[in-house]
N, C-alpha and C positions, 0 to 999 in steps of 0.2 A: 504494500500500500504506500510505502512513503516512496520507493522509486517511482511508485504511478504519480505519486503528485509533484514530483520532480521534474517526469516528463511532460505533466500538465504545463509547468511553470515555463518549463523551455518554448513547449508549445506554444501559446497563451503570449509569454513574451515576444515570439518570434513575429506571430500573427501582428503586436501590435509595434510594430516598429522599434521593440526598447521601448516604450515612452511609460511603460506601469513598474510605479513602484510597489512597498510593500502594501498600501492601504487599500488601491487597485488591484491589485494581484489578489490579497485577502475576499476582495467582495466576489471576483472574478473563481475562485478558489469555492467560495460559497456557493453560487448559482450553479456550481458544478455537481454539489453536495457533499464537498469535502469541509466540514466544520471547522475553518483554522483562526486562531489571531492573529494580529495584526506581526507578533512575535514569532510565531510558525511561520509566518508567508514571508519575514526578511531572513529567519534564517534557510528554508526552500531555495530562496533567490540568492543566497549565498552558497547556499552549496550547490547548485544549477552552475553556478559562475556566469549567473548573468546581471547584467550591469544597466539603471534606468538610463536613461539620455539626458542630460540638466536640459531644461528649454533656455532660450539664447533669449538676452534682455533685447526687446524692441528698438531699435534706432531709426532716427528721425535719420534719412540719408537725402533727401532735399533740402535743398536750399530753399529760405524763405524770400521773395523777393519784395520789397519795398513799394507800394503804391503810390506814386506823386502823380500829384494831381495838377495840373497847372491850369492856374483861374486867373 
């Protein structure tokens, strides 16, 4: 049972790009019908060896251009 929810996590992780961690993975883990906490699903995700993705901070990559107006 716990290799099964090992390859769940591989699974599950793979499908979703990286981007779930343990709290995700946990709910994801649930609707599966495997009961785990939040502490079973980061250690799954640690022993899986796999790794969430950090999301990248938003940047403003335009310039803002000036309005003048001439009256």
């Amino acid at each position: 049972m716990h290799q099964e929810m090992i390859d769940w996590v591989k699974d599950i992780a793979k499908s979703s790009s990286y981007s779930y961690s343990n709290r995700r993975m946990k709910k994801a883990l649930n609707a599966l019908g495997y009961p785990v906490s939040r502490n079973k699903a980061r250690k799954l995700i640690r022993e899986a060896n796999v790794k969430a993705r950090q999301r990248k901070k938003f940047r403003v990559t335009t310039q803002q251009q000036s309005q003048t107006t001439g009256v």
